[in-house]
N, C-alpha and C positions, 0 to 999 in steps of 0.2 A: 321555503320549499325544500332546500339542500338539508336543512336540519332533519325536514320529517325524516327524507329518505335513510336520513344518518340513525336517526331512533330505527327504524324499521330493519337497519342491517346489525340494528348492536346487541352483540350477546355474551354470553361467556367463556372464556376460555376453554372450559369443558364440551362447549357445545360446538364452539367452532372445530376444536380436532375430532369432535363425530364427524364431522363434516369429511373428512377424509378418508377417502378409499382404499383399500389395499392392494399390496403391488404401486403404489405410485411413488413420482417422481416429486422430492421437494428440495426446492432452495428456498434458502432462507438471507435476511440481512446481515452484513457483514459486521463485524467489530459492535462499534453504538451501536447497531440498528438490529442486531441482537433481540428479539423478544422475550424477555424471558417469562412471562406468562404463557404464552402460547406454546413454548417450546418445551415447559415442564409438564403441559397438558398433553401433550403430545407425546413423548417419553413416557408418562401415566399408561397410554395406551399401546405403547409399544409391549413395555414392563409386564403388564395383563394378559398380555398374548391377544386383545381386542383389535391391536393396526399391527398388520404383515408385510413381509415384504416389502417394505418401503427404502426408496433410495434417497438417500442424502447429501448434499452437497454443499461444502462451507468453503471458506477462504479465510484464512488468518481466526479461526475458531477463537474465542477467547471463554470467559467465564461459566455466561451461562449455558452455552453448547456442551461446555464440561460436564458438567453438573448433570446433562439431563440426557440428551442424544447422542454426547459424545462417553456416558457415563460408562465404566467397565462393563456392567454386569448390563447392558444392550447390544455390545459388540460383537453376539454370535445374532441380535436377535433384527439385525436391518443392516445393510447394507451403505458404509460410509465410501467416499467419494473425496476428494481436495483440490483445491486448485492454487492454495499458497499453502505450505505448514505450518503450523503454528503450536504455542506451548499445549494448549487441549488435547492435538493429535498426533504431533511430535514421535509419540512412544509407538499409538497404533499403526504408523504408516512406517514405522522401522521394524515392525512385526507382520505386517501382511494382514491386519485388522482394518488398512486404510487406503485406500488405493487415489497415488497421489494423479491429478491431471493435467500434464506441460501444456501450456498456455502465455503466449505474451498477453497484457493484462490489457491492452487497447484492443484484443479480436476477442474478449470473452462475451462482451456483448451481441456479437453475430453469433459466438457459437452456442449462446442461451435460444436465439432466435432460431437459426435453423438449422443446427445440429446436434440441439436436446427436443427432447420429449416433456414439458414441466407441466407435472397436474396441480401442482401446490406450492405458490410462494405467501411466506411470511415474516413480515419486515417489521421494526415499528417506526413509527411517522411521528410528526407533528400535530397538534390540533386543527380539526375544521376550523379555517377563518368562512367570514359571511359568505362569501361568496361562493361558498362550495368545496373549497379545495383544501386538501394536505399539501404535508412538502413530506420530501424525503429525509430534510433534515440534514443532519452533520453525515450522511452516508450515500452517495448515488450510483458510484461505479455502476457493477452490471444490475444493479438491482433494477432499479429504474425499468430497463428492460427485460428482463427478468418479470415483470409485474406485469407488463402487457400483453407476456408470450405464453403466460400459465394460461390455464382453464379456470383455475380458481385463486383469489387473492385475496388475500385475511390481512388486516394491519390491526396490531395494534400500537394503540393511541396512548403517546406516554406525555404532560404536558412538558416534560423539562426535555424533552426533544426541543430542539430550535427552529424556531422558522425560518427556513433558509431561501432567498434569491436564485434567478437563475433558468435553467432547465430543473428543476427540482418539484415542480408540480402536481399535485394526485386527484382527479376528480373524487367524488366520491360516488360516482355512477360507472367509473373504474371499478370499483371496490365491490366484493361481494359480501363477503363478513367484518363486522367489525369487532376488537372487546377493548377496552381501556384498561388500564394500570400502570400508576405512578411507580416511578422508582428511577433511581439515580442511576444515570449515563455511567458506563464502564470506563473509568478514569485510567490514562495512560503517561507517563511521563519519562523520558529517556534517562536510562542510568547514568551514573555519577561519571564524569569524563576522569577518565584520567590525564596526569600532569602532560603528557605528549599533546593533547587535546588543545593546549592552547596554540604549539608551535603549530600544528595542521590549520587551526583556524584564521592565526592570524596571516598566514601562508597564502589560504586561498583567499582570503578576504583581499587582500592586495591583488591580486586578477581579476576581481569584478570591479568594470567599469562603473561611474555614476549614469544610472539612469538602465538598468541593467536587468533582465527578468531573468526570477528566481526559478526555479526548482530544487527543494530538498527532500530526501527521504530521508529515512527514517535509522534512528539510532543516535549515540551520542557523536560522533565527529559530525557529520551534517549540522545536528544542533548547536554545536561548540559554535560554528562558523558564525552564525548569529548573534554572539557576544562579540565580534569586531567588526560590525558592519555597520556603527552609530554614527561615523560621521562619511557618509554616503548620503547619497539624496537623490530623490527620486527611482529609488527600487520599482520593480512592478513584481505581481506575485500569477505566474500559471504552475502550477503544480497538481501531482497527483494527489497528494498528502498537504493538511493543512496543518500547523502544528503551534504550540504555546510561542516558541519563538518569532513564528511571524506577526503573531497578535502584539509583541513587542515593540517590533520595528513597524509598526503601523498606529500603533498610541504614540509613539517619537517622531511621526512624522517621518522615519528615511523611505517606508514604502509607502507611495502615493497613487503609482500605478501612470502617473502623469505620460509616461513616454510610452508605453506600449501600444504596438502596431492591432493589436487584436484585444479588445473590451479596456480602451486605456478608464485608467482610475476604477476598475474593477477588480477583486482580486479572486482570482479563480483557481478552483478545485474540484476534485471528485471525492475525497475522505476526508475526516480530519479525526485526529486523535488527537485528545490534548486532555484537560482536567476540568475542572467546575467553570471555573474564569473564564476560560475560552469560549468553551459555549455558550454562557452568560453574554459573552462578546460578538458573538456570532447569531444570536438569536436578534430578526426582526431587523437587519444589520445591511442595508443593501447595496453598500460597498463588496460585500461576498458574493458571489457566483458560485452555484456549485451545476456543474455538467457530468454527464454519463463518461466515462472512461472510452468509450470511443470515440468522446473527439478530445478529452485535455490529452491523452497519450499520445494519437497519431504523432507519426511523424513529422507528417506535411502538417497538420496544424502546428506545432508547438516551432517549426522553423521559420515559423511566418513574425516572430516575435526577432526585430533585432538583438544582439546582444543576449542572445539567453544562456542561461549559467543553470547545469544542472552538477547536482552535487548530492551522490553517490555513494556510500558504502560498499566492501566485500569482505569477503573472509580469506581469499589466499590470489597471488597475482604469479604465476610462472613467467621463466625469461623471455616466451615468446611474449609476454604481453597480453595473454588470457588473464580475466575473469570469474572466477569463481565465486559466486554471491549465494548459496544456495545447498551445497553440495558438502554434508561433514561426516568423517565416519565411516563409510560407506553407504550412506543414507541421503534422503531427501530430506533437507532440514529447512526450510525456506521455500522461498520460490522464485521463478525469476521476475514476480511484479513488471513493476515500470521501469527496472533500470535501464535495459536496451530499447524501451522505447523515449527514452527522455536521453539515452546516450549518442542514438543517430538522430533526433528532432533538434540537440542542442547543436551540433556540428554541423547541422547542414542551415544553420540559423546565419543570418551576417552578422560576426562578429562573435560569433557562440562558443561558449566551450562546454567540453564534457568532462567534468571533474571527477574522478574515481579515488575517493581519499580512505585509510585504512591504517590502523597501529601495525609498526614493523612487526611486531611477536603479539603469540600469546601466549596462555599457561603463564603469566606471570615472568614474563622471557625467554621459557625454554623451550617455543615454538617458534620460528621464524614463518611468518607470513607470506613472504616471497620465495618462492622454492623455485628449483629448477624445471622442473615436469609435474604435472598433477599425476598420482595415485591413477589406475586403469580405474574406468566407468567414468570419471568424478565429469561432473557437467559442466559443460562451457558455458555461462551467462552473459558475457560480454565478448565477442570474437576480438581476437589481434587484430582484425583490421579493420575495427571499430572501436578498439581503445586509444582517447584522446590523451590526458593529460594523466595520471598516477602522481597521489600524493602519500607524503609518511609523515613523520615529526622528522626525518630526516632531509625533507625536500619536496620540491614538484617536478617533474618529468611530462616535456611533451612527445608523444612517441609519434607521431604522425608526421611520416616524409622519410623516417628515420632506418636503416638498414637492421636485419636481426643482428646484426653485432653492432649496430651503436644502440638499439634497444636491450639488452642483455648486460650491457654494459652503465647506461643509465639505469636500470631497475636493479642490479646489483646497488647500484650507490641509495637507491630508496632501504633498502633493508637493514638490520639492527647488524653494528659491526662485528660484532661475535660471529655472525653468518656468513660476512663476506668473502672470506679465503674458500670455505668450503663450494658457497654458490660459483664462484671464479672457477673451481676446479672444474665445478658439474658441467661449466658454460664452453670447457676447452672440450670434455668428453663429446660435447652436442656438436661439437664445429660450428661454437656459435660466436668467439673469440680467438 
């Protein structure tokens, strides 16, 4: 019976972006869940001058959003929108072509609910199993809800999506439209660490307990951390981001999930990026959990885990102990994700910590990363008095308890020595030493 209705709603690419009205509101799937059939159909008709006025909304944009609705020559002709940055929009939302939208990433699912307008979401899924139903697959954050709060929802059906465990489930009496097309998953892998990379990793990996729940985001120091953390045992995994390294540490047996207070021996997520393996690994896999971003983020959920360890990237740390994960240039270059929701869900965990780890410099050294003051505008992502722990290749620093002149003083000593007299000076200007 689920199949008839499945033939009855299945059409083309082309047919289903008739389907859409002008002036309307679309979100679409993030990262993997990217359609890119529907989304070249759609652009087709933008391109035409056939669909007007339509407003758009991405997160972390990647390939085929490039290509097709995020492509140059559409940018006077719809209305683009953001709620993280990414390399697709990067250039538009630094020109005024893209207007970025601040959001911690655990409230975008209420604010898809009820404080957008959505005429049109399109995601792609998983295959119908018998019983009726899609998954969301390797993608759920807002989407999920996002699909229940449109008017209309179109999936396309790609089969190397994974079937994934979970809250992850799509009727297909959900579904209005459907069109199928294969094609490989948008393959992501964290750049080459550099040599600091290992002293950060094996830094933090001595601070997590055995028996200890993860969270990593994304980039290379978070991943580095996962090349020394083989003889641990019993990890558990809640995270925003699911990523090729955990897949690691769970064919080795150190993530088991055994000791977690919430879905133990489950390993739980809202994303995953990773490469071919991974989701090959992930597919049909019911060790994975994947939930909507408003509850792996909350706060109060993720502190109900003892012992949880989140681990963090940024891009620059001033003496007070702010955060900057987000903010380069004078631009919006990022977004503030899950860091500050996995930074107060880890601290308020028993036994938790909030690890912010980051290379002293960049430019190849002739940036210092720790500075004394941010730049005017530049955005606070992580508040001073929510930064737990700051790492470098030079150390760890816990700042919590700690006076602004013994913090100023300990994150001076995080930073590349070439920097230090000068930082020391800026910290005596501040009356902070």
């Amino acid at each position: 019976m689920s199949h008839r209705r499945y033939r009855a709603k299945l059409t083309t690419p082309a047919e289903a972006a008739a389907a859409i009205d002008h002036g309307g509101t679309l979100v679409h799937g993030m990262t993997t869940a990217e359609p890119p059939a529907l989304l070249e159909a759609i652009a087709n008709r933008v391109r035409s001058g056939d669909l007007r006025d339509l407003k758009v909304f991405s997160l972390l944009p990647m390939d085929h959003m490039a290509r097709t609705l995020l492509a140059p020559d559409l940018a006077d002709k719809l209305e683009a929108f953001c709620w993280f940055v990414g390399r697709a929009d990067r250039e538009q939302v630094r020109t005024g072509l893209n207007y970025f939208v601040p959001n911690e990433f655990h409230q975008l699912p209420r604010i898809c609910r009820e404080f957008m307008d959505i005429d049109v979401v399109v995601t792609t899924v998983s295959p119908l199993d018998k019983a009726g139903f899609f998954t969301f697959g390797a993608v759920n954050d807002y989407i999920s809800t996002a699909a229940r709060a449109c008017r209309k929802l179109i999936v396309e059906v790609n089969p190397r999506m994974p079937r994934v465990f979970g809250d992850s489930l799509l009727h297909i009496d959900e579904v209005d439209l459907v069109v199928e097309h294969e094609a490989d998953l948008i393959e992501v892998t964290p750049a080459p660490p550099k040599p600091e990379a290992e002293a950060i990793g094996r830094a933090i990996a001595e601070m997590i307990p055995h028996g200890a729940t993860l969270q990593l985001g994304i980039g290379a120091v978070p991943d580095a951390v996962t090349r020394f953390l083989d003889d641990h045992h019993d990890l558990g995994i809640h995270t925003e981001l699911f990523c090729p390294g955990m897949v690691r540490l769970i064919e080795r047996g150190v993530v088991t999930g055994r000791r977690k207070n919430l879905h133990p021996r489950k390993h739980v997520f809202t994303n995953a990026i990773g490469d071919k393996a991974m989701f090959e690994f992930m597919d049909d896999n019911p060790s994975l959990e994947s939930y909507p971003v408003s509850y792996t983020n909350a706060p109060e959920v993720i502190a109900q885990n003892d012992n949880m360890i989140s681990i963090n990237s940024t891009l620059e740390v001033d003496l007070l102990g702010q955060c900057n994960s987000e903010y380069l240039g004078g631009h919006e270059f990022s977004g503030t994700g899950g860091q500050l929701d996995y930074v107060r869900g880890a601290f308020n965990s028993k036994g938790g910590k909030s690890i912010i780890a980051f290379y002293s410099t960049a430019h190849d050294g002739q940036v210092s990363r720790v500075v004394p003051r941010f730049a005017p505008g530049t955005v606070v992502t992580t508040p001073r008095m929510d930064t737990h722990f700051l790492a470098t290749e030079y150390g760890v620093v816990n700042l919590k308890g700690k006076s602004t002149r013994e913090r100023a003083r300990d994150i001076i000593g995080l930073a590349h020595p070439e920097f230090r007299d000068e930082l020391s000076s800026e910290a005596k200007k501040m009356c902070l030493v």
